[in-house]
Structure formats: structure tokens, C-alpha cells
C-alpha positions in Angstrom: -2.7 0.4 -3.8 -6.1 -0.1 -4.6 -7.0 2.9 -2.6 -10.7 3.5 -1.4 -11.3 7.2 0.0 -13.0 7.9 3.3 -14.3 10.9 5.0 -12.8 12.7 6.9 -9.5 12.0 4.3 -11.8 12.2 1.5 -15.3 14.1 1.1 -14.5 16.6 4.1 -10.8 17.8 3.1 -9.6 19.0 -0.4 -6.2 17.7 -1.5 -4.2 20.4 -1.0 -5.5 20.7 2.9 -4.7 16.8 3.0 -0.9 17.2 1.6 -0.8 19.8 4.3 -1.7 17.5 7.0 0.7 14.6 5.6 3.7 16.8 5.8 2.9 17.6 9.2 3.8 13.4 10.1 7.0 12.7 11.6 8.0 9.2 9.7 10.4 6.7 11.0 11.7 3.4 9.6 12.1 0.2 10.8 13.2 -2.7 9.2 14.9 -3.4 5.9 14.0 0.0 3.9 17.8 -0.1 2.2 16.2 -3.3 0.6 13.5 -1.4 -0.9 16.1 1.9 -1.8 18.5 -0.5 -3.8 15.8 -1.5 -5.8 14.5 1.7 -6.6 18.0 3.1 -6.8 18.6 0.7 -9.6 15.7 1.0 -11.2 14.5 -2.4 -10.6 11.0 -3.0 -10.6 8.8 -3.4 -7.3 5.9 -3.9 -5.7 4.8 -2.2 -2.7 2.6 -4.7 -0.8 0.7 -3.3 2.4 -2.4 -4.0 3.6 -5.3 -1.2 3.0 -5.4 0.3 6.1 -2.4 1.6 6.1 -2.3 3.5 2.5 -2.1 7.3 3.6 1.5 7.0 5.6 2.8 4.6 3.1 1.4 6.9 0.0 2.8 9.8 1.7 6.4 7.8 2.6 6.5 6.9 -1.0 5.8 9.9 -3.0 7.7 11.4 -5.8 8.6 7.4 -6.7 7.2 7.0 -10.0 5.0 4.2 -8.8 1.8 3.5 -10.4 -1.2 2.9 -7.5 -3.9 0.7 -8.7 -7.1 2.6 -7.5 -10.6 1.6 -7.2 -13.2 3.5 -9.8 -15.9 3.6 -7.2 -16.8 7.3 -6.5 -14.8 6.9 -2.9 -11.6 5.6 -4.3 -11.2 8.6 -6.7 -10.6 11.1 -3.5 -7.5 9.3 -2.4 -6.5 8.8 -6.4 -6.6 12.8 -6.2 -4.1 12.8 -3.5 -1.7 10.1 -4.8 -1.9 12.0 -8.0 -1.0 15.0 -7.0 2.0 13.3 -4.9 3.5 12.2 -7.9 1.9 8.6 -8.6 0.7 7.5 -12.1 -3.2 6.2 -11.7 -4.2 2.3 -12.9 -8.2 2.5 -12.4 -9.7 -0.6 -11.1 -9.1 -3.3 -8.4 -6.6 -6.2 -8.2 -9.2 -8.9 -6.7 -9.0 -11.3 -9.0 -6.3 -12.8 -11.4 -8.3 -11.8 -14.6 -9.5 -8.2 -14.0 -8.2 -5.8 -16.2 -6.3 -3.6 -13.2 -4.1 -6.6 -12.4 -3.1 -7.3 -16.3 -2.2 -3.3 -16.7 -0.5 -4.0 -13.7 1.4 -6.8 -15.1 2.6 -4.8 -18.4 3.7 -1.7 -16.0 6.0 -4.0 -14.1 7.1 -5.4 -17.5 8.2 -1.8 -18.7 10.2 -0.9 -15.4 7.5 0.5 -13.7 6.9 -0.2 -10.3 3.2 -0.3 -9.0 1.4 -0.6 -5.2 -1.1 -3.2 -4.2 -2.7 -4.0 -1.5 -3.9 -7.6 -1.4 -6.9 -7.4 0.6 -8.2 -4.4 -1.2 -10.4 -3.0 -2.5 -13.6 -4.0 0.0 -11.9 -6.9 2.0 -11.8 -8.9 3.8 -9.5 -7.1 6.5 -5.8 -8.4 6.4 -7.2 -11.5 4.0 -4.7 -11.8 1.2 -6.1 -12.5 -1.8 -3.7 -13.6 -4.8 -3.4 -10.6 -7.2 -0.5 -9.2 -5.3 1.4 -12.7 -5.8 0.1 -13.0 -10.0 1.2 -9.5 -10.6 4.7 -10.0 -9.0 5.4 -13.4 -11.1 3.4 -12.6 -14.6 5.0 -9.4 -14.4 8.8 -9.5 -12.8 8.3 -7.5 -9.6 10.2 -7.5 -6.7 7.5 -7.7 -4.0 8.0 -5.2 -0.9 6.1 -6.1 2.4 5.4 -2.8 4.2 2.9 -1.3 6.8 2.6 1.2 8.9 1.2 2.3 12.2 0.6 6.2 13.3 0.3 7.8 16.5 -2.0 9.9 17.4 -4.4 8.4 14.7 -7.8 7.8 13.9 -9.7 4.4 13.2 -12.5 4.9 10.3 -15.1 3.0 10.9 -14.5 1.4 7.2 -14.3 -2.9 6.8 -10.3 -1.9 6.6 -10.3 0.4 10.2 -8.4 2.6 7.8 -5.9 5.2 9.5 -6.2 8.8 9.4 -3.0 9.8 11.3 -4.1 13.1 13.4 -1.5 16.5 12.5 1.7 16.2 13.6 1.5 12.4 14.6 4.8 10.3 14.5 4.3 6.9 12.2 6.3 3.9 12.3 6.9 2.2 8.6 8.3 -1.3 8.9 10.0 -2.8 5.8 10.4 -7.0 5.0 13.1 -8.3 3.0 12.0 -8.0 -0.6 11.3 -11.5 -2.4 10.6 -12.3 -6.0 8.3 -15.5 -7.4 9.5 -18.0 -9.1 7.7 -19.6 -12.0 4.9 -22.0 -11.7 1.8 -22.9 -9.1 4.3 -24.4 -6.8 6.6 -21.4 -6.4 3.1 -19.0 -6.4 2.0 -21.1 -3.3 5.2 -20.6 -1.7 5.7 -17.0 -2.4 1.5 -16.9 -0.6 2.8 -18.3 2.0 5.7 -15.9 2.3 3.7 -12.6 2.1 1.0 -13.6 4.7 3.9 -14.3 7.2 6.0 -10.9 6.2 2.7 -8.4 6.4 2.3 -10.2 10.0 6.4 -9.8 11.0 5.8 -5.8 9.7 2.5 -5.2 11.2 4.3 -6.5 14.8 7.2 -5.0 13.8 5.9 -1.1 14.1 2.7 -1.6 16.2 2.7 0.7 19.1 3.1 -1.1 22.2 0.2 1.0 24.2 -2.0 1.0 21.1 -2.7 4.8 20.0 -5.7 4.5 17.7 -8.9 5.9 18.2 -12.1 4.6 16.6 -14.8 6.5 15.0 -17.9 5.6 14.7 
């Protein structure tokens, strides 16, 4: 999920203090999440797809899976890598940015073995909510069933990070929305298409669990 740690989440609070914060969240779904438990529960192959900001609810929601996270190798990146690790998720160092980097084709042979793996497409560094076409390569090079998903937390925290990323404060209640998972078909046309398609289902699940009254506060 191309993760990319920040303090407080990251330099100020060792994992085990952050899995104890994270199981302090009350989670609830929205959406189509028996879309994304039929493919897990047959073993299917998938691709969580969720924007950056929202990686330490949807890491948290997700845990215990058996799904690789792609994870930046700058010095930041490897405190959230710690906590996905330690959560159960196997570790694909690099970003997914481009169609040739070497993160996206390990990406491409873990969906091929059954694997499923998390990106976010407009990780690792931005821009916020841009997609960029990894997500949409991986999925068709590699067989994945892409999964739109986000998530909104409240209480929370806004770093002050080019992704706003979320820190939800203890005890907070999250919202997870799922889309209706979607596969891509073969060629440039069909890649278009399925672009098109994930920009307009990470909109429908960002409005699907925003908090109507807001609930995030910035930091500086």
C-alpha cells in the first residue's frame, strides 16, 4: 500500500504501543465488503486499492489477510512496514509509480501466485488523490481483482503530510466503505476503461463514509 510513515504513527510510537492504539478503533462497514470476503474466501486474488491517506484503518481492517503491502524504502516508509509486518502482511520494498519499477513487477508475479497485494495509486509522494496507473498495470499484467476501499475516522488527526494522512485518535469509530470489485480486461483500451472506473469508485467510497460534520483535525 505503498505506505510512508509519519510522526506521531511513526518516529514517536513503537509498534507494539501503535497495535495498541489500533485495537482501541471501533470499525464499521459500509458498502459492498461481502464482495471483497468472497474473494478472499475463495482464495481469489485481489487488490486493495485506497488512496494513501487512509492506510492505518484499512491496514488495521485488513490484517491477518495474507496480503503483501508494497512499501516505500525511504527511512519513513519502513515505520509503517514495521506495523503491517507485525500485523500479518508480507513486505514488497519499493513504490508502484511507474509501470516499470521493480515494486510493481514483484507485484505482478505475487498476484500471479494467488497472492493478493495493496496499492495505493497515488502513493508513494503524490499527488493527493491523483491516480497514477500502477494500480490498473498490476491488476491486468497480473490477474487481480481490484478492490476500491477508503476510509474515514472520527476523532482523528490530519498530518500535515502531501497525503493529510489519518492518525485516528484512541478509541475513535472509522467508517470503511467498499466498491464493487472489478477486473481489467486485456489491452490499452480495456486499461483506459478500468482508469476510468477506479477514479470514479475511490470518489463513490470516499463520499460514501465521509463524516457528514467533518471530524478531522489538522496538525501543523
Amino acid at each position: 500500500m505503498s505506505p510512508s510513515g509519519r510522526a506521531p504513527f511513526g518516529r514517536g510510537m513503537a509498534v507494539p504501543a501503535a497495535v495498541l492504539l489500533a485495537g482501541s478503533w471501533r470499525v464499521e462497514t459500509i458498502g459492498g465488503e461481502a464482495g471483497w470476503r468472497s474473494l478472499y474466501q475463495a482464495g481469489t486474488p485481489y487488490i486493495v486499492m485506497a488512496w494513501h491517506e487512509a492506510l492505518l484503518p484499512i491496514i488495521w481492517h485488513h490484517r491477518g489477510r495474507g496480503i503483501a503491502a508494497i512499501v516505500s524504502e525511504a527511512r519513513d516508509g519502513q515505520y509503517l512496514a514495521a506495523f503491517a509486518r507485525r500485523l500479518g502482511y508480507a513486505i514488497i520494498p519499493g513504490s508502484s509509480t511507474r509501470g516499470g519499477t521493480r515494486a510493481l513487477r514483484a507485484a505482478v508475479r505475487t498476484l500471479q501466485a494467488g497472492v493478493s497485494v495493496g496499492l495505493t495509486p497515488d502513493g508513494p509522494r503524490g499527488p493527493r488523490r491523483e491516480l497514477k496507473p500502477g494500480v490498473i498495470i498490476a491488476a491486468q499484467r497480473g490477474g487481480g481483482t481490484i478492490v476500491p476501499v477508503h476510509a474515514e475516522a472520527r476523532p482523528t488527526w490530519r498530518l500535515g503530510s502531501w497525503d493529510r494522512m489519518q492518525v485516528p485518535s484512541p478509541f475513535a469509530r472509522i467508517r470503511i466503505a467498499y466498491g464493487e470489485p472489478f477486473r481489467v480486461g486485456p489491452g490499452e483500451h480495456a486499461r483506459r476503461e478500468a482508469e476510468a472506473r477506479a477514479r470514479s469508485a475511490l470518489e463513490e467510497v470516499t463520499r460514501l463514509c465521509a463524516w457528514p460534520d467533518g471530524g478531522a483535525t489538522p496538525i501543523a
